[in-house]
MMTF fields as JSON, N, C-alpha, C and O atoms, coordinates in Angstrom:
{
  "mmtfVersion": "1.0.0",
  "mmtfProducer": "UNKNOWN",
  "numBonds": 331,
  "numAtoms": 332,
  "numGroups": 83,
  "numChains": 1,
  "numModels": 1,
  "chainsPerModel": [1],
  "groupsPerChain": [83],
  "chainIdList": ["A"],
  "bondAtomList": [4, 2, 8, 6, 12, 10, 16, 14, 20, 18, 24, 22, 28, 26, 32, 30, 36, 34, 40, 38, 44, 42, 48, 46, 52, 50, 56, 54, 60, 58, 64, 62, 68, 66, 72, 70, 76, 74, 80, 78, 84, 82, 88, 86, 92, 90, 96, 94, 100, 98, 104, 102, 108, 106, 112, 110, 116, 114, 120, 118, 124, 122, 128, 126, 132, 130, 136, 134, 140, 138, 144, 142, 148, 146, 152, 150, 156, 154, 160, 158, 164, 162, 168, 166, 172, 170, 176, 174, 180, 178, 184, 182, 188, 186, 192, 190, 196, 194, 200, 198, 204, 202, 208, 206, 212, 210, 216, 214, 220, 218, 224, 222, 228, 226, 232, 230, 236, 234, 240, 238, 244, 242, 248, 246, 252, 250, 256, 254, 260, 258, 264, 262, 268, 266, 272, 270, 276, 274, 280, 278, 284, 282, 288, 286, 292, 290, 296, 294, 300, 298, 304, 302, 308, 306, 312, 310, 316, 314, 320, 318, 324, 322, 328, 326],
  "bondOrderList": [1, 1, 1, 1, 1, 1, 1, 1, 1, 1, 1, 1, 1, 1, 1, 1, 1, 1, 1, 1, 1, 1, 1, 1, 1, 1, 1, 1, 1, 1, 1, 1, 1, 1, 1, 1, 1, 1, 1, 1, 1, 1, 1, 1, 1, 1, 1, 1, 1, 1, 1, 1, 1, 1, 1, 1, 1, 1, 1, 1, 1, 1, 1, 1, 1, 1, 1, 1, 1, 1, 1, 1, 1, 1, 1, 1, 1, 1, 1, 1, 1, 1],
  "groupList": [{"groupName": "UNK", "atomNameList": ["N", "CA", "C", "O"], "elementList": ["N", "C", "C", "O"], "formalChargeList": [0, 0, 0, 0], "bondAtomList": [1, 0, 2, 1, 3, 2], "bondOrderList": [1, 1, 2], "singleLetterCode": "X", "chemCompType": "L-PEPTIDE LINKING"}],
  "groupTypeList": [0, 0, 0, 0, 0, 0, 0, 0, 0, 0, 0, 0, 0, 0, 0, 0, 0, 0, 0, 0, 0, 0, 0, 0, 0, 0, 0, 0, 0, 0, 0, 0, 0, 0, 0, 0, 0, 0, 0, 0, 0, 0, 0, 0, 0, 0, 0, 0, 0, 0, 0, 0, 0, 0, 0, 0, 0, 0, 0, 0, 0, 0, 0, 0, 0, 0, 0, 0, 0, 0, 0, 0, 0, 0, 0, 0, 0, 0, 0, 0, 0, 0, 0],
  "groupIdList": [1, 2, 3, 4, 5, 6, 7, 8, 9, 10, 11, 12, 13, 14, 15, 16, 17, 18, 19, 20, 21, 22, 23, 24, 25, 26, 27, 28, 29, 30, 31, 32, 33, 34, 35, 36, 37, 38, 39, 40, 41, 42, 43, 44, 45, 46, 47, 48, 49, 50, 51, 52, 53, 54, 55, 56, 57, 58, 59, 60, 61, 62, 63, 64, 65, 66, 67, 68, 69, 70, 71, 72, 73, 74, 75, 76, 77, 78, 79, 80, 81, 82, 83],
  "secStructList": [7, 7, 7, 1, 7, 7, 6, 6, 7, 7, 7, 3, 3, 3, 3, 3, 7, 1, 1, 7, 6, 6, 2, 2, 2, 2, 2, 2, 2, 2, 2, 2, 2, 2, 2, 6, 6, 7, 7, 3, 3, 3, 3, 3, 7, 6, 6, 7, 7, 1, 1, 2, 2, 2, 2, 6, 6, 6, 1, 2, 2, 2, 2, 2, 2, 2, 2, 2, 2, 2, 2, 2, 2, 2, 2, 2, 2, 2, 7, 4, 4, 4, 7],
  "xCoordList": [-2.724, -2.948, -4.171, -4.217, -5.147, -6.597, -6.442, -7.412, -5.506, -4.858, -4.77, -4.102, -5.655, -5.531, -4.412, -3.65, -4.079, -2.416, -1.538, -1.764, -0.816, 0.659, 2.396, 3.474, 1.752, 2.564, 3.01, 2.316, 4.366, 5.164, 5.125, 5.095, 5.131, 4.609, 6.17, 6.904, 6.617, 7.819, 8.073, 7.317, 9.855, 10.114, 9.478, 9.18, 9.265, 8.792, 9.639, 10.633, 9.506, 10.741, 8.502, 7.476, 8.961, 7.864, 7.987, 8.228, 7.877, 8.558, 7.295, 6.239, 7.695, 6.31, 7.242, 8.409, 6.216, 6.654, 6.234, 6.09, 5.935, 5.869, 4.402, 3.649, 3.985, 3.052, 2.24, 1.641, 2.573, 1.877, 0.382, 0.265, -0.723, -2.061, -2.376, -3.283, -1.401, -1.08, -0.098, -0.041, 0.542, 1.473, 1.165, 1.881, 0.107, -0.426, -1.069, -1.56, -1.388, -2.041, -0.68, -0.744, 0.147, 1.937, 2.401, 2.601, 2.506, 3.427, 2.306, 2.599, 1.023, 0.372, 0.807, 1.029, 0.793, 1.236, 2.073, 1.988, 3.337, 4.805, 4.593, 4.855, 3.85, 4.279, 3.311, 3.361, 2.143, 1.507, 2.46, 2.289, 3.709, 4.154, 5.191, 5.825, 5.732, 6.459, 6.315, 7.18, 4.753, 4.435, 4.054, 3.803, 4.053, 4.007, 5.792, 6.187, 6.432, 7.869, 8.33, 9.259, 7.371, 7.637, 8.691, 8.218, 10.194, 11.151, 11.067, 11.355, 10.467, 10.355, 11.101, 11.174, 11.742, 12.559, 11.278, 10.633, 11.078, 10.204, 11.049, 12.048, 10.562, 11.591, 10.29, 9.405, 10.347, 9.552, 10.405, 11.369, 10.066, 10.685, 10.437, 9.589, 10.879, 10.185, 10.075, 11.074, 8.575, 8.243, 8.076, 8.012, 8.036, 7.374, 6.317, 5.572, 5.796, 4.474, 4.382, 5.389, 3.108, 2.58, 3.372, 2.794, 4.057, 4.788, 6.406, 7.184, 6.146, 7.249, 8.73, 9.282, 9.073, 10.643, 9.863, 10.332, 8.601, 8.404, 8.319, 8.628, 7.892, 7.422, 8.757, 8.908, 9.834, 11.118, 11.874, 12.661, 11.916, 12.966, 14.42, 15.231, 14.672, 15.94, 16.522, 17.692, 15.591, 15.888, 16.956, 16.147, 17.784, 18.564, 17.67, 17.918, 16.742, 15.902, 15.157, 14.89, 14.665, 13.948, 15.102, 14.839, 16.336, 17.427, 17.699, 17.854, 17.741, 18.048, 16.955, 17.215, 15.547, 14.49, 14.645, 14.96, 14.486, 15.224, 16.129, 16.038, 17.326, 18.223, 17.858, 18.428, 17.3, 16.828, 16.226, 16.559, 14.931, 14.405, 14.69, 14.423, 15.355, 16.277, 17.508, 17.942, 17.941, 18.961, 18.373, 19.14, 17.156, 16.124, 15.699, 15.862, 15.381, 15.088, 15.762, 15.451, 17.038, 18.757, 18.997, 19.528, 18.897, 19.269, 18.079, 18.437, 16.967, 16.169, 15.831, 15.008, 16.634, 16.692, 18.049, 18.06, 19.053, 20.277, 21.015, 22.167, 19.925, 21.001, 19.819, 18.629, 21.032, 20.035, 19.765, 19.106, 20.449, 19.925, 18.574, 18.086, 17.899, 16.324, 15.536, 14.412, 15.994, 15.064, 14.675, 13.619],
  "yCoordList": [1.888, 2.638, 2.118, 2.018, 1.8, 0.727, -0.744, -1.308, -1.38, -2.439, -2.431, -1.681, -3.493, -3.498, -4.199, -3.654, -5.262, -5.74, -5.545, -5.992, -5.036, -4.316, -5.162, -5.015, -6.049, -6.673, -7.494, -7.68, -7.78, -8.397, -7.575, -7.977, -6.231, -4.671, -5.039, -5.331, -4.971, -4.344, -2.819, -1.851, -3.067, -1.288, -0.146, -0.24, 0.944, 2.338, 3.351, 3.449, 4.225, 5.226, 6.474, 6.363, 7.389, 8.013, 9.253, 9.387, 10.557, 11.825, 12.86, 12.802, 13.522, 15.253, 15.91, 15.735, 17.166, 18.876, 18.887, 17.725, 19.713, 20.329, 20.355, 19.843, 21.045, 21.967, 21.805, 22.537, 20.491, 19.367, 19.035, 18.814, 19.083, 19.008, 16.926, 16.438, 16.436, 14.951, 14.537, 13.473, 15.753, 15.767, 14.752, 13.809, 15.045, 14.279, 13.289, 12.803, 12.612, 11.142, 10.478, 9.249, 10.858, 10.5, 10.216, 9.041, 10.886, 10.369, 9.548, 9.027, 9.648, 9.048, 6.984, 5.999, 6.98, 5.809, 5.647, 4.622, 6.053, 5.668, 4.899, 3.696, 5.834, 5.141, 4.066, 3.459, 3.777, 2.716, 1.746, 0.575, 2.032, 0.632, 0.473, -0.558, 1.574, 1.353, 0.492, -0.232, 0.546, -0.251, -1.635, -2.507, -1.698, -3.504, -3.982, -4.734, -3.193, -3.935, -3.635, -4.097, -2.707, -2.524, -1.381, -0.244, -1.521, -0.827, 1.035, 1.37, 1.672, 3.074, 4.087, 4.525, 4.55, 5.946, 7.06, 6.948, 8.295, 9.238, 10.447, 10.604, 11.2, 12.559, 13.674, 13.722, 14.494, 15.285, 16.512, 16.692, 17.434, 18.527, 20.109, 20.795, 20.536, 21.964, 22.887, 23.346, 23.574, 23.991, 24.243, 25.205, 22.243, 22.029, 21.88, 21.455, 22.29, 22.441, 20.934, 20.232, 20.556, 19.925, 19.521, 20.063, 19.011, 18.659, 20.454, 21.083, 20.434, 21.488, 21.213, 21.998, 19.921, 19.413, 18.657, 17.726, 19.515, 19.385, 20.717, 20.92, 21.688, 23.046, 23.918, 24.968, 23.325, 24.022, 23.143, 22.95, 22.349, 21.717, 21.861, 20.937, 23.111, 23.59, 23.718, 23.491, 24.12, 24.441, 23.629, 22.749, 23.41, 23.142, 21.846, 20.647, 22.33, 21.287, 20.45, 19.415, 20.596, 20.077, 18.984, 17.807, 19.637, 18.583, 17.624, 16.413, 18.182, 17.105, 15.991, 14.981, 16.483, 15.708, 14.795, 13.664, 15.072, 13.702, 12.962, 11.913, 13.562, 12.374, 11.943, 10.887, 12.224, 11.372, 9.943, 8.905, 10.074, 9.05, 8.286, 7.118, 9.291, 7.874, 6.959, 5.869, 7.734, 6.909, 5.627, 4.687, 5.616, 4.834, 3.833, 2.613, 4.302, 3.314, 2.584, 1.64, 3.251, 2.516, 1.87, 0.82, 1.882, 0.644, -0.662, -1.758, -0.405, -1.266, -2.092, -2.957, -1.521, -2.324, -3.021, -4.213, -2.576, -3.397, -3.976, -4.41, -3.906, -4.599, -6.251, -6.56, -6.799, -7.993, -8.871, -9.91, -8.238, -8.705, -8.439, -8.85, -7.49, -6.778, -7.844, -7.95, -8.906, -9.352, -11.006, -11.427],
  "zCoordList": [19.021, 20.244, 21.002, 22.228, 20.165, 21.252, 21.476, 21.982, 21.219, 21.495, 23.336, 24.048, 23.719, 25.035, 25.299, 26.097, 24.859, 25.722, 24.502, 23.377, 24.771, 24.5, 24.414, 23.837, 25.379, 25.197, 23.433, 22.433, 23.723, 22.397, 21.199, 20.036, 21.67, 20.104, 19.931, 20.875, 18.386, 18.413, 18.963, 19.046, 19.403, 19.784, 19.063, 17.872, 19.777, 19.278, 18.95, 19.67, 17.955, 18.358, 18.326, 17.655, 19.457, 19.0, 19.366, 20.565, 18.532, 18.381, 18.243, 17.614, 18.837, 19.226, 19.476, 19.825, 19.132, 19.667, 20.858, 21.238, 21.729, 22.993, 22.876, 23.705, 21.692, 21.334, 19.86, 19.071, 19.983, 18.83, 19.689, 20.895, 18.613, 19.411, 20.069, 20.743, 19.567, 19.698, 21.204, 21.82, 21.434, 22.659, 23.683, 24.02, 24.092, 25.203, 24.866, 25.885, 23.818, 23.734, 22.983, 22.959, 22.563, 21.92, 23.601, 23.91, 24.267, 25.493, 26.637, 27.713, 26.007, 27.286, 26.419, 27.124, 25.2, 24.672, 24.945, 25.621, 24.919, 25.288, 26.317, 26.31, 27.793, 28.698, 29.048, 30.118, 27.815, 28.277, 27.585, 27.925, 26.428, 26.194, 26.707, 26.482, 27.656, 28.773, 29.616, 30.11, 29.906, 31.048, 30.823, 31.655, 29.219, 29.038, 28.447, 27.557, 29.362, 28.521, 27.053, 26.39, 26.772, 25.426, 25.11, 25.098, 24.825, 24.528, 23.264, 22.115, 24.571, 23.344, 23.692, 24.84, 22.652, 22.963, 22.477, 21.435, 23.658, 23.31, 23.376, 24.077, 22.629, 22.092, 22.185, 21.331, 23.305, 22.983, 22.81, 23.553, 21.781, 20.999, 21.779, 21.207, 22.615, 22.733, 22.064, 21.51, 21.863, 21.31, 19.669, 18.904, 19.572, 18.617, 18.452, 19.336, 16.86, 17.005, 15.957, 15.867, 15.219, 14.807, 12.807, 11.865, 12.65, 11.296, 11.594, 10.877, 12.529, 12.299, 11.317, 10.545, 11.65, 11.065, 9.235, 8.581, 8.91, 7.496, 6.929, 5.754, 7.75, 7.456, 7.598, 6.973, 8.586, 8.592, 8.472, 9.398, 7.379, 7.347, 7.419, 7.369, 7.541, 7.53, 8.66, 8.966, 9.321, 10.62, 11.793, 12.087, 12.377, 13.161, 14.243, 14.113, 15.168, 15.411, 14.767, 15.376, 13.546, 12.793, 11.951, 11.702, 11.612, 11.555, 12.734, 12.575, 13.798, 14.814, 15.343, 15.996, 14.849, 14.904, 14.145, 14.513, 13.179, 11.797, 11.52, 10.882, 12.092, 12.659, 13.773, 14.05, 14.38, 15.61, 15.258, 15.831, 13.841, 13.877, 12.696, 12.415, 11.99, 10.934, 11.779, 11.407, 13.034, 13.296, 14.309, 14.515, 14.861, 15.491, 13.888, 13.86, 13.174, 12.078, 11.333, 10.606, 11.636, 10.55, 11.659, 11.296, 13.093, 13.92, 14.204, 14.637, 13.956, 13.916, 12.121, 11.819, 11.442, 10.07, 10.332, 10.023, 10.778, 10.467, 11.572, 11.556, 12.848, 14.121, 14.056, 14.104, 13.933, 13.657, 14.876, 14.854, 16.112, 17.46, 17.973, 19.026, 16.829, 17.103, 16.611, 17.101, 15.479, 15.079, 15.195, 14.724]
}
């Protein structure tokens, strides 16, 4: 994140609550590696709070949070056009 050029980062997958105390320095990164070309999917969660999809794991969003970023991590291990 103090990395002044940005450029050539591998892709990001990068995931917050609403209401995660990280919210705003998580999406102020995205769009700085937005702005060097750097390919990131950002998922912000409403009214998530801070480890919520560990504390409720059960929960319906907290499921869909986690497939969110295993399925961001199972395509960046096995599409071999990424690498």
């Amino acid at each position: 994140a103090r990395r002044g050029d940005r450029t050539g980062l591998p892709p990001a997958w990068i995931g917050v609550g609403s209401c995660d105390l990280f919210h705003d320095e998580d999406v102020a990164y995205a769009g700085r590696l937005a702005d060097a070309g750097v390919p990131c999917e950002l998922h912000v969660t409403p009214g998530g709070y801070h480890a919520f999809d560990l504390l409720q794991a059960k929960a319906g969003v907290s499921r869909a949070f986690r497939s969110s970023y295993v399925g961001a991590l199972r395509a960046a291990l096995l599409d071999s056009d990424r690498v």
